[in-house]
N, CA, C and O of each residue as an XYZ file, in Angstrom:
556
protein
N       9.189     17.414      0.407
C       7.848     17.271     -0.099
C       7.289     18.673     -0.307
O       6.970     19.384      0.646
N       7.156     19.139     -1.870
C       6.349     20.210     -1.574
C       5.390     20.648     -1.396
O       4.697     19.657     -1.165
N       4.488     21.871     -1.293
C       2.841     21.877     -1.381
C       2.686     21.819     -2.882
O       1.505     21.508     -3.041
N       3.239     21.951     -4.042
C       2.695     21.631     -5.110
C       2.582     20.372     -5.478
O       1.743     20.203     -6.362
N       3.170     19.360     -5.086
C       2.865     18.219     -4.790
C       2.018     17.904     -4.054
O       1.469     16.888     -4.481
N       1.604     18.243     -3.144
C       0.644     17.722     -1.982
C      -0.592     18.666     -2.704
O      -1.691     18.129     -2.565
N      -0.619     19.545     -3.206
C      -2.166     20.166     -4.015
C      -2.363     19.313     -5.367
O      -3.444     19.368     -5.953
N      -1.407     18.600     -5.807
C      -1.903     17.818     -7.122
C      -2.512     16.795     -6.327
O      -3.537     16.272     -6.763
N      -2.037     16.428     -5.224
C      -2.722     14.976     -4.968
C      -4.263     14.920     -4.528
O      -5.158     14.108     -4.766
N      -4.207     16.233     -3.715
C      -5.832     16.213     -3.546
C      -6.446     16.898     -4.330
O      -7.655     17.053     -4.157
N      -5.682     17.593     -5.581
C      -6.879     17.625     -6.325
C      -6.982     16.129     -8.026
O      -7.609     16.001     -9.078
N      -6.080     15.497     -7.359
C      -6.587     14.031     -8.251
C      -7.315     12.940     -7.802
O      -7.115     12.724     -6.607
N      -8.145     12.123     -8.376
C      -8.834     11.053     -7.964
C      -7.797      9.977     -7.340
O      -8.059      8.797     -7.572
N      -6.940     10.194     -6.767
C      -6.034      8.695     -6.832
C      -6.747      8.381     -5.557
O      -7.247      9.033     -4.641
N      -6.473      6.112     -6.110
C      -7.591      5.596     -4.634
C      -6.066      4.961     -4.501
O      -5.158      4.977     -5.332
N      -6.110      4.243     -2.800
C      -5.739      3.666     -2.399
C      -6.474      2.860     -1.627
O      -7.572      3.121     -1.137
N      -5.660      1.571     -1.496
C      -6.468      0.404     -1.096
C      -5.118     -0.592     -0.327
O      -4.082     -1.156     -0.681
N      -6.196     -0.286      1.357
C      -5.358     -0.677      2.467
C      -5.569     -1.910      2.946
O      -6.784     -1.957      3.138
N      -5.077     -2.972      3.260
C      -5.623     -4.323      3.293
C      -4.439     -4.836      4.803
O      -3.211     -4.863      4.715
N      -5.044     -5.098      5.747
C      -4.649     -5.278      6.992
C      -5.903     -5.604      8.008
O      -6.976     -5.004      7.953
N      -5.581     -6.691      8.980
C      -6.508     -7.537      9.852
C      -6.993     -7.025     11.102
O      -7.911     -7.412     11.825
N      -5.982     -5.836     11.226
C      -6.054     -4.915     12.537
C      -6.588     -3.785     12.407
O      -5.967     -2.758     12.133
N      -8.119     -3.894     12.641
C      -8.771     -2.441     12.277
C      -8.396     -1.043     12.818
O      -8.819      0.074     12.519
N      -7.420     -1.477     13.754
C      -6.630      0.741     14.130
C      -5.578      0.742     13.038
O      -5.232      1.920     12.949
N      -5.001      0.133     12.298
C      -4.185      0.413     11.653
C      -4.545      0.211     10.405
O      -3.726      0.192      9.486
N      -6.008      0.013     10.223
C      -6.673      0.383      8.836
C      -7.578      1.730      9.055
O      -8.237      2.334      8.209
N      -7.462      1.927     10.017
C      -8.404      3.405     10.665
C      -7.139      4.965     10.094
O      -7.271      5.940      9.354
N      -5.947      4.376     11.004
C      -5.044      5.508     10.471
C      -4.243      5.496      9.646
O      -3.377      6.371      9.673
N      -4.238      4.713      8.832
C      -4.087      4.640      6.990
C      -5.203      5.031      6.547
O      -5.119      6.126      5.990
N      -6.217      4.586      6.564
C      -7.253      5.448      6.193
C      -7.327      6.971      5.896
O      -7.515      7.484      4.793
N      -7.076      7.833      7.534
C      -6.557      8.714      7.806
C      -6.011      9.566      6.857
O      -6.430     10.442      6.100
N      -4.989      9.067      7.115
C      -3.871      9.771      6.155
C      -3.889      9.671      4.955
O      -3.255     10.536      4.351
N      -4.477      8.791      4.277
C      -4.834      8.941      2.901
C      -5.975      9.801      2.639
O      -6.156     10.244      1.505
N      -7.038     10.166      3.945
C      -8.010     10.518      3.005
C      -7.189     12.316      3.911
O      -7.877     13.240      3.474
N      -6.545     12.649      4.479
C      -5.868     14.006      4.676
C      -4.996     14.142      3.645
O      -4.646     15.316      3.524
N      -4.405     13.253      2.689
C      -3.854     13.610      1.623
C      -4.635     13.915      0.174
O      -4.133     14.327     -0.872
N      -5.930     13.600      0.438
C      -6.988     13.506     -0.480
C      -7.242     12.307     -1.446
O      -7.951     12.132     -2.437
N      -6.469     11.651     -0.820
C      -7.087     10.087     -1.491
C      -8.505      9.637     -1.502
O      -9.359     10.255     -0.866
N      -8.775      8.603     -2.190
C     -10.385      8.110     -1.754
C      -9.440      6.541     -1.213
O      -8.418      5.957     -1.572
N     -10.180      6.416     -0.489
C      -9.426      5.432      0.577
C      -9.905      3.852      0.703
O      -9.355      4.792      1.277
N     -10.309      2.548      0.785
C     -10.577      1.367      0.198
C     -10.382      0.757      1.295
O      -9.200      0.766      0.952
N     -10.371      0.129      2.478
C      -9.843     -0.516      3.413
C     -10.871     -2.409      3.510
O     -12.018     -2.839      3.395
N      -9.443     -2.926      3.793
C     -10.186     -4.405      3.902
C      -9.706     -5.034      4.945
O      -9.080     -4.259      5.669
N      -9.750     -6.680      5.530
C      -9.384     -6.732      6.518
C      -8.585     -8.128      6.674
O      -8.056     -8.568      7.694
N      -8.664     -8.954      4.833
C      -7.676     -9.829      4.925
C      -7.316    -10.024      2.918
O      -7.726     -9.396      1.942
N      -6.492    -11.061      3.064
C      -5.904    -10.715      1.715
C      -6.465    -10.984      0.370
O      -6.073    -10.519     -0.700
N      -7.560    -11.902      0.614
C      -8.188    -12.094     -0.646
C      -9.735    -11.308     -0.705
O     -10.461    -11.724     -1.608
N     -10.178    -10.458     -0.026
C     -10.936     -9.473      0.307
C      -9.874     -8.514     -0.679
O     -10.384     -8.312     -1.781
N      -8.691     -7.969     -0.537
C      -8.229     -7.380     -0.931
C      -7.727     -7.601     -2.006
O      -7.534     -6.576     -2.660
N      -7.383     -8.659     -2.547
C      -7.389     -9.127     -4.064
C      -8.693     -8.914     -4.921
O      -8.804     -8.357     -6.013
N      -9.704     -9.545     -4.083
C     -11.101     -9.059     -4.691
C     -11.313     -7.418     -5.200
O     -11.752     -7.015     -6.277
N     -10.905     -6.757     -4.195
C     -11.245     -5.112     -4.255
C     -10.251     -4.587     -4.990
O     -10.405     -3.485     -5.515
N      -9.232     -5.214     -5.116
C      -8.183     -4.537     -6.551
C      -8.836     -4.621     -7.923
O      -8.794     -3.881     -8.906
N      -9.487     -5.836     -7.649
C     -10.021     -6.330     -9.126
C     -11.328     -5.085     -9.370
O     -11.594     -4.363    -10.331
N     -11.736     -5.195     -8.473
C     -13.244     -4.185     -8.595
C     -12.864     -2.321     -8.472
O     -13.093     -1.392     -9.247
N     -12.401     -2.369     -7.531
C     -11.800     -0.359     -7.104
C     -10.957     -0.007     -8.253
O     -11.349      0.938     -8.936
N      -9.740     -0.667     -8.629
C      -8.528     -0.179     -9.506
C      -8.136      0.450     -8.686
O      -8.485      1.615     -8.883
N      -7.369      0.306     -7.506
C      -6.495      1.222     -6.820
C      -5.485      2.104     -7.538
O      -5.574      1.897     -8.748
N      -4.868      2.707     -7.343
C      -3.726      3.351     -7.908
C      -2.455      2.742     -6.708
O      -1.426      2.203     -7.117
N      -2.647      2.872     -5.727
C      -1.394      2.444     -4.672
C      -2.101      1.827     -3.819
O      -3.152      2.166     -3.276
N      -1.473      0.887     -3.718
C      -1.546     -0.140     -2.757
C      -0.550     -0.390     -1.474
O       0.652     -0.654     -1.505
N      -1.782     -0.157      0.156
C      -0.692     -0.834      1.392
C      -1.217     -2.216      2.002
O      -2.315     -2.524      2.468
N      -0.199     -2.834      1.854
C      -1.043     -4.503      2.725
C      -0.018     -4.608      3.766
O       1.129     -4.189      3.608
N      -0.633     -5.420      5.301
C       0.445     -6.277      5.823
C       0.989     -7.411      5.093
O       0.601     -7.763      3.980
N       1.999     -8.021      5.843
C       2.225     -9.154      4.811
C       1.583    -10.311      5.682
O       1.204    -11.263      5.000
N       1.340    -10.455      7.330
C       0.315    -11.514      7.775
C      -1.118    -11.088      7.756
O      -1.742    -10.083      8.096
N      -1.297    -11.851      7.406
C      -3.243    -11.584      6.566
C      -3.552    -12.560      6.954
O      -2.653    -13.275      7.397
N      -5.027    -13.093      6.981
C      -5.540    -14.253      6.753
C      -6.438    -14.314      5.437
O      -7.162    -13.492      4.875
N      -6.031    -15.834      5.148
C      -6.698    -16.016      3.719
C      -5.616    -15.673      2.309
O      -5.633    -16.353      1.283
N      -5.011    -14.875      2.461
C      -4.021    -14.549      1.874
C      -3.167    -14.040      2.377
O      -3.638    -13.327      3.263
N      -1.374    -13.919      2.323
C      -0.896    -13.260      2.392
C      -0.361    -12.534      1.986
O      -0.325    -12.777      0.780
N       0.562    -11.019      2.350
C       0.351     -9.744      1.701
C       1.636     -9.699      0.349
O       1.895     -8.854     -0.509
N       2.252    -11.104      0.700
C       3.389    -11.656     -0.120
C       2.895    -11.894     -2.105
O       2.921    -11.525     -3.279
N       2.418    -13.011     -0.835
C       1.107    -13.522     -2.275
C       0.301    -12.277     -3.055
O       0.406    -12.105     -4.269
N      -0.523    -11.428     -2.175
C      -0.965     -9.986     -2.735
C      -0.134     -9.067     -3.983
O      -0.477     -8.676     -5.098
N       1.068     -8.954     -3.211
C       2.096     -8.371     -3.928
C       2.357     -8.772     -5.094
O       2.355     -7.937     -5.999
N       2.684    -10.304     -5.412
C       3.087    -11.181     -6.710
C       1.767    -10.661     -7.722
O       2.081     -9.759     -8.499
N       0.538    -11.066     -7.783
C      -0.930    -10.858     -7.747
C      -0.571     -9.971     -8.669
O      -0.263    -10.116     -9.852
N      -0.685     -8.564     -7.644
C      -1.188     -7.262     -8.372
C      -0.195     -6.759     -9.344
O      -0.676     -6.202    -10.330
N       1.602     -6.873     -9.238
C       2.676     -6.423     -9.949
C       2.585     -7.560    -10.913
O       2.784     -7.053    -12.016
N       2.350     -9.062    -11.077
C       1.696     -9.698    -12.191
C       0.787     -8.901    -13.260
O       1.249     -8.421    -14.295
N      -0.352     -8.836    -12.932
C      -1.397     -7.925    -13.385
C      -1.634     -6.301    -13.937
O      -2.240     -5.804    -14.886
N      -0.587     -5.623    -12.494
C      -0.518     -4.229    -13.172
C       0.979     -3.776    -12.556
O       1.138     -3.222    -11.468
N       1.827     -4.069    -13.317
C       3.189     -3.936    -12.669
C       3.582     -1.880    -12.351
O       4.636     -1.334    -12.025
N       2.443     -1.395    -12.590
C       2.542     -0.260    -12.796
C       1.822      0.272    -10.994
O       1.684      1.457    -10.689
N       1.605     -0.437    -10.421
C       0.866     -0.415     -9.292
C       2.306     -0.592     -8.584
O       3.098     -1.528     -8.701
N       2.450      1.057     -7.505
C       2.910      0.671     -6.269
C       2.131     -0.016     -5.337
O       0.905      0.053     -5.255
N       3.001     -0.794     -4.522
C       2.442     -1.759     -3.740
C       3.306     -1.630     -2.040
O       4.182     -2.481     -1.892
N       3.113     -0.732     -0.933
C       3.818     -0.791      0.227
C       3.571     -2.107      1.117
O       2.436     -2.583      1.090
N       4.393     -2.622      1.775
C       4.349     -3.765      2.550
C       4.530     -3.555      3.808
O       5.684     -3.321      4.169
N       3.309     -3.583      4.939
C       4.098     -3.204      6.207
C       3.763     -4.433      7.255
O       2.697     -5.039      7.152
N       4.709     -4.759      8.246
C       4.271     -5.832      9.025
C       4.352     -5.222     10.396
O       4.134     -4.085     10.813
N       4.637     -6.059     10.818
C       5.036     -5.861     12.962
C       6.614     -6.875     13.287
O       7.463     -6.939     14.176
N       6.311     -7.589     11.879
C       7.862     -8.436     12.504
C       9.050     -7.785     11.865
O       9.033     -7.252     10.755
N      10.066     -7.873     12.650
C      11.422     -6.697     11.913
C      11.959     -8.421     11.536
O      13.127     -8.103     11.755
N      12.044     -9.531     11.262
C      12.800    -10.449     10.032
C      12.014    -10.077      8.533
O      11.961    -10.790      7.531
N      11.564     -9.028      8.697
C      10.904     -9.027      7.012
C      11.904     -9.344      5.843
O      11.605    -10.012      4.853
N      13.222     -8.736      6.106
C      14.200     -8.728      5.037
C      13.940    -10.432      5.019
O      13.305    -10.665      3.990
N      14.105    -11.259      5.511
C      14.040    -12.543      5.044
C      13.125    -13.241      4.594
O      13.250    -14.368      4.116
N      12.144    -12.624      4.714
C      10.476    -12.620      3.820
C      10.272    -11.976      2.834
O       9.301    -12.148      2.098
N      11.018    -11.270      2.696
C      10.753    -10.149      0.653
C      12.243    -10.930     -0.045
O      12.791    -10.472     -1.047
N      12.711    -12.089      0.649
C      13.891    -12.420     -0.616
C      13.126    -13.369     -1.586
O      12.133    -14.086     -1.466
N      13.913    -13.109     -2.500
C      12.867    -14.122     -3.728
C      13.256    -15.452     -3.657
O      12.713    -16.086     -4.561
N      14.145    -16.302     -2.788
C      13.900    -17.519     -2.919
C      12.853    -18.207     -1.580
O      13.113    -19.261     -1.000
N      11.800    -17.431     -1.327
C      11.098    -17.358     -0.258
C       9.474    -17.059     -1.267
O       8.358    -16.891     -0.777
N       9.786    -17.069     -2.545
C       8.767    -17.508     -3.679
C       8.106    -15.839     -3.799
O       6.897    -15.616     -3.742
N       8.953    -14.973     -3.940
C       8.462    -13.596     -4.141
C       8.897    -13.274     -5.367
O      10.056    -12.884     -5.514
N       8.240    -13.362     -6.171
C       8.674    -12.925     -7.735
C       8.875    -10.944     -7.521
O       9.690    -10.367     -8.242
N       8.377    -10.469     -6.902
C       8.333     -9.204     -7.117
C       8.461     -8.521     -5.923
O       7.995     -8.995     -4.887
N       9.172     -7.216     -5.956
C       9.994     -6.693     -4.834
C       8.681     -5.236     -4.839
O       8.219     -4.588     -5.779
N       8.378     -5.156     -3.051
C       7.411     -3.967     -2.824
C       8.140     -2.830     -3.122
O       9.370     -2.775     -3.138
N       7.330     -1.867     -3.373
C       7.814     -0.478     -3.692
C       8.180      0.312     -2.644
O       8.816      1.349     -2.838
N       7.782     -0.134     -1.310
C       8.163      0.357      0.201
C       7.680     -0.363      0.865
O       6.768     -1.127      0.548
N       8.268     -0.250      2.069
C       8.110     -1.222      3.203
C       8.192     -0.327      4.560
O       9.065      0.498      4.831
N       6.972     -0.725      5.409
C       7.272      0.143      6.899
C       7.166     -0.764      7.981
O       6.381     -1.638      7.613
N       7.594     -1.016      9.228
C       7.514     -1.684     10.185
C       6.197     -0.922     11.032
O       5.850      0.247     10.862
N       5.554     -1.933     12.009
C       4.525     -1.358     12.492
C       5.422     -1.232     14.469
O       6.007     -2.186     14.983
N       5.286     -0.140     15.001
C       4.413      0.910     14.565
C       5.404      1.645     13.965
O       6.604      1.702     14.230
N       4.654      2.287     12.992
C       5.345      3.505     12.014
C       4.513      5.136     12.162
O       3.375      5.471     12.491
N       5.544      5.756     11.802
C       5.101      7.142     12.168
C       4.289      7.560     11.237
O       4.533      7.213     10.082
N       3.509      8.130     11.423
C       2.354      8.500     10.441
C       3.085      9.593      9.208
O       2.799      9.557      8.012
N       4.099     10.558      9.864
C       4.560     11.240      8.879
C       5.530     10.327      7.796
O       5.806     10.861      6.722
N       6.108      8.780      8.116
C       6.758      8.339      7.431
C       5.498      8.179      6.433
O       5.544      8.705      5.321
N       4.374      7.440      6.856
C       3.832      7.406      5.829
C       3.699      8.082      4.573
O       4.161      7.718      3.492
N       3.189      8.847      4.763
C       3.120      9.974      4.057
C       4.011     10.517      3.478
O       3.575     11.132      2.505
N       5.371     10.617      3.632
C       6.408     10.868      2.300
C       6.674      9.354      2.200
O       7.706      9.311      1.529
N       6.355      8.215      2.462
C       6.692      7.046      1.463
C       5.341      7.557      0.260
O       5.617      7.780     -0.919
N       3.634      7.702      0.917
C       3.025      7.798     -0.234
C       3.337      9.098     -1.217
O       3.076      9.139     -2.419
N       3.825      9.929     -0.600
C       3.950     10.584     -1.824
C       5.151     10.060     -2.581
O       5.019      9.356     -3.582
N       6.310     10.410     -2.093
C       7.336      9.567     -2.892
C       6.738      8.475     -4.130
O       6.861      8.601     -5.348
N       6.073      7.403     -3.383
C       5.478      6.738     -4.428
C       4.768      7.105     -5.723
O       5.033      6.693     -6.853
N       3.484      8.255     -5.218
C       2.883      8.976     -6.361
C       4.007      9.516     -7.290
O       4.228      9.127     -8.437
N       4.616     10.384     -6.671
C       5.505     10.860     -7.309
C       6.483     10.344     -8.556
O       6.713     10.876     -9.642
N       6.981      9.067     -7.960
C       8.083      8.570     -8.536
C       7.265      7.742     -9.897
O       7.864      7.627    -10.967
N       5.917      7.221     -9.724
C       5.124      6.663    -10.513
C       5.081      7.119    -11.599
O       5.279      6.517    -12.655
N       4.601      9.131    -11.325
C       4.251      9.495    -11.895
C       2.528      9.552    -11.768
O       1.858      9.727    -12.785
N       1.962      9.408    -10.581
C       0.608      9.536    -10.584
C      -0.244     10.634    -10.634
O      -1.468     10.516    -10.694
N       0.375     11.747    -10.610
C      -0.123     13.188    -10.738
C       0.967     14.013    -11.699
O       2.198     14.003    -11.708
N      -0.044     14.749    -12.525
C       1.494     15.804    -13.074
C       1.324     17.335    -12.860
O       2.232     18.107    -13.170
């Protein structure tokens, strides 16, 4: 990861929009997006967070995949429907995820990363950049 990468990001508008039920782990996503210079979006279940895609325009998107009201499955289909150009990270607490992102489990669309909780804060952070990056969200 270089610093010329990490100086495009805070000096671009990119938002992200964190959608998870457990407010410490919408506190330090938060975090780290807004130390990367993100503007940061946090919600606390999944159709709250469908709502706020529609309204913010995130650029990258992190959800759990157990939510209430929606789940982060359902989220995922949603937004790569709509703006297939939207990374979308998926993180849970249960390690059977691989058997929850297969598509005959009604997932039309595969996340752009995935982290188990708890995750290290520095993983974060080269998955989001990676992501910007690979998008193409800064040049």
């Amino acid at each position: 990861m270089s610093a010329e990468i990490l100086q495009k990001i805070k000096e671009s508008d990119l938002k992200l929009l964190v959608a998870d039920d457990e407010p410490v782990i919408q506190q330090s996503l938060k975090k780290v997006g807004e130390l990367l210079g993100l503007e940061v979006v946090t919600v606390g279940d999944g159709q709250e967070a469908w709502d706020s895609f529609g309204t913010e325009m995130p650029d990258l998107v992190i959800t759990d995949i157990y939510m209430p009201k929606m789940n982060g499955l359902t989220l995922l289909n949603k937004i790569k429907e709509g703006r297939p150009d939207c990374p979308v990270i998926l993180i849970t607490g249960y390690t059977h995820y691989q058997q929850l992102t297969r598509n005959d489990n009604g997932l039309k669309f595969n996340p752009d990363g995935f982290m188990t909780k708890p995750f290290e804060l520095k993983k974060v952070v080269q998955e989001i950049v990676k992501l910007i990056s690979t998008y193409g969200l800064v040049i």
